[in-house]
C-alpha positions as semicolon CSV with decimal commas, in nm:
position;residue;x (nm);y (nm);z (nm)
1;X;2,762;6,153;-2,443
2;X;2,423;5,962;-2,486
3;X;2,613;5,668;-2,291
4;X;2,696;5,907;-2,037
5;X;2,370;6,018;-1,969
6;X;2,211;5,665;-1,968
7;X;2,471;5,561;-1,697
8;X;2,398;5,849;-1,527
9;X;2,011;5,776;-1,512
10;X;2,032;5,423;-1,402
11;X;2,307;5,570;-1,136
12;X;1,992;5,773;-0,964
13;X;1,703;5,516;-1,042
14;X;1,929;5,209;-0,897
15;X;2,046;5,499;-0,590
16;X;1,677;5,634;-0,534
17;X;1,530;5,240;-0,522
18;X;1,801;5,149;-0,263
19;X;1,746;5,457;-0,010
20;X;1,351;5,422;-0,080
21;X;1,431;4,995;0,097
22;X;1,626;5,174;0,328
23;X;1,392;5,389;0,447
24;X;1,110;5,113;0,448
25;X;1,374;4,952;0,692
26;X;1,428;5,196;0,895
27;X;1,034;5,256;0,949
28;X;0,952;4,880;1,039
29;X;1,256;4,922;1,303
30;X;1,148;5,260;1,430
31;X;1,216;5,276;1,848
32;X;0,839;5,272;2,003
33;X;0,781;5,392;2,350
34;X;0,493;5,302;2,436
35;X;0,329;5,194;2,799
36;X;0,190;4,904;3,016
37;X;-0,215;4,915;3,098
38;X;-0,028;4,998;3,431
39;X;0,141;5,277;3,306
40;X;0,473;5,169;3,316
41;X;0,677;5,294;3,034
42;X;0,914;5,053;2,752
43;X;1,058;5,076;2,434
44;X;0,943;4,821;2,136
45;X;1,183;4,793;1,838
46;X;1,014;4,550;1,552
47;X;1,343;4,384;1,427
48;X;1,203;4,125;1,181
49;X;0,922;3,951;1,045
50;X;0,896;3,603;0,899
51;X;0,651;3,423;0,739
52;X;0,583;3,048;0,740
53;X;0,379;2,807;0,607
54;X;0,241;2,509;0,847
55;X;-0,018;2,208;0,800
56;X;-0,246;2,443;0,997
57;X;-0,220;2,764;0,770
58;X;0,041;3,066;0,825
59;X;0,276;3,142;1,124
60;X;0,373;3,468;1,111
61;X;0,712;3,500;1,357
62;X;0,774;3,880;1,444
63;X;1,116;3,905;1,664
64;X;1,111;4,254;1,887
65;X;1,369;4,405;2,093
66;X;1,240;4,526;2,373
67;X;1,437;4,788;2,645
68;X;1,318;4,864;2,987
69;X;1,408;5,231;3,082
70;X;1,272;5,166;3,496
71;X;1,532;5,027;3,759
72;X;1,212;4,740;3,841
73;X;1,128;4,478;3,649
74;X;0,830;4,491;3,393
75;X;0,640;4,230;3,328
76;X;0,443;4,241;2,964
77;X;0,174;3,955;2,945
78;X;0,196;3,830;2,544
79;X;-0,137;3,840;2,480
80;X;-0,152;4,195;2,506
81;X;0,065;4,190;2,154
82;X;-0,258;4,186;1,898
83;X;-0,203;4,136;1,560
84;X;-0,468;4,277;1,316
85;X;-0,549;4,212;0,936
86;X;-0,661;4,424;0,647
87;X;-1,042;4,264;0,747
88;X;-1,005;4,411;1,114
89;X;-0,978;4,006;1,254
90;X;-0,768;4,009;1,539
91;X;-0,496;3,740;1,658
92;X;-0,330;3,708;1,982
93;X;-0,006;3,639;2,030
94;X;0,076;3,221;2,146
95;X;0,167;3,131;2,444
96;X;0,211;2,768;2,356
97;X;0,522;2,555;2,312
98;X;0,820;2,776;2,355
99;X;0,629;3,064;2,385
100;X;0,621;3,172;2,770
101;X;0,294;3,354;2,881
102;X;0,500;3,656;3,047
103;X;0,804;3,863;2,832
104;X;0,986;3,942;3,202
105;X;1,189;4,279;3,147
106;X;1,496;4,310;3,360
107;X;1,543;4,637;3,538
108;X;1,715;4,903;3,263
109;X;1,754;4,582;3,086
110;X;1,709;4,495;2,726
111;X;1,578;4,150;2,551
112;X;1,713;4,128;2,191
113;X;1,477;3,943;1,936
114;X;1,191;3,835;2,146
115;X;0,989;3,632;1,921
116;X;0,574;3,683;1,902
117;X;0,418;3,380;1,710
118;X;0,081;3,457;1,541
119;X;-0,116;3,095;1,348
120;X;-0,297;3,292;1,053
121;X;-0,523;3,194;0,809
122;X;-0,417;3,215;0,447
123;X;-0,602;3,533;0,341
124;X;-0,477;3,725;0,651
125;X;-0,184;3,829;0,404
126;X;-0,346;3,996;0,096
127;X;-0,335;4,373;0,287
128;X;-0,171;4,571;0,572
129;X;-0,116;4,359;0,892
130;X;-0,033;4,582;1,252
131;X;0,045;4,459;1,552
132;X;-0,078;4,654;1,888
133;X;0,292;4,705;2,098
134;X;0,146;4,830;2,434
135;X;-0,146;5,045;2,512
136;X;-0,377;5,233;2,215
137;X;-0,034;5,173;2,032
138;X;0,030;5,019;1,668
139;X;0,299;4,911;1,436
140;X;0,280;4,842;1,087
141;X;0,435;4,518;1,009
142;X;0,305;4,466;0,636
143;X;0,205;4,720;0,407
144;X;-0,091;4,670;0,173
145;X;0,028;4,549;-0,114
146;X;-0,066;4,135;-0,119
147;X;0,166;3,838;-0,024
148;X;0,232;3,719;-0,367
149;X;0,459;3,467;-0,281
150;X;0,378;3,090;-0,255
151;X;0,523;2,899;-0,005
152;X;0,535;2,551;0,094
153;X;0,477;2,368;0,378
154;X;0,752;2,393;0,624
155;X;0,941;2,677;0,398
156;X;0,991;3,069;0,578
157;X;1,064;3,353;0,411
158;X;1,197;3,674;0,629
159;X;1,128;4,052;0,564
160;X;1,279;4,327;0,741
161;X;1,103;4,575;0,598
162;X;0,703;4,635;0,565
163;X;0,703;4,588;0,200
164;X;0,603;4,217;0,131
């Protein structure tokens, strides 16, 4: 009966800690429609964050699906994708290297896993981190709890939740 009971306990505890990820999940990937400074109207879906270490400090990769609801083309410039830290510094998104100045929506089109590349410095990780996904409008990527982890130089670790 005792055994039972035990099982029975670790049943809910092991259930309760899986829907509480799931949920975390489904918060970080929680459909945004949000607007141009235009006023044209799109939908931002954070699908995954990773976090690298470079010779220069920290790339943080977030990959967004984005959906275009209008039968034109919108055209989102990538710097207005801001990334903020727990200090209030701010961080533009690159538009270096592979990274293309203009995200070009297709008309009622969608783009699956558009990647935004941030370089960070090392403490930029030790509280929450947003990112501004169209006008006066914020996602949490990382909650407040610190980075703990240590990472190399050249090694990535992926999250796809906000809990770090």
């Amino acid at each position: 009966m005792l055994g039972g009971g035990a099982a029975a306990v670790i049943a809910t505890c092991v259930g309760l800690s899986a829907w509480l990820r799931v949920r975390d999940a489904m918060q970080l990937s929680e459909p945004a429609r949000v607007e141009t400074y235009g006023g044209t109207n799109y939908v931002v879906q954070i699908v995954e964050s990773t976090i690298g270490k470079t010779d220069n400090g920290y790339l943080l990769l977030v990959a967004a699906r984005f959906e275009n609801p209008n039968p034109y083309e919108v055209v989102l410039r990538r710097e207005w994708f801001v990334l903020v830290d727990h200090d209030k510094d701010y961080y533009q998104a690159s538009t270096t290297g592979t990274q293309a100045a203009l995200i070009k929506l297709p008309p009622n089109g969608v783009l699956d896993k558009e990647t935004l590349s941030f370089t960070l410095p090392e403490g930029a990780f030790v509280g929450s981190v947003g990112l501004m996904v169209g006008k006066n409008h914020w996602v949490m990527i990382k909650d407040d709890k610190p980075f703990a982890g240590k990472l190399k130089s050249g090694e990535f670790v992926s999250f796809r939740r906000r809990a770090w």
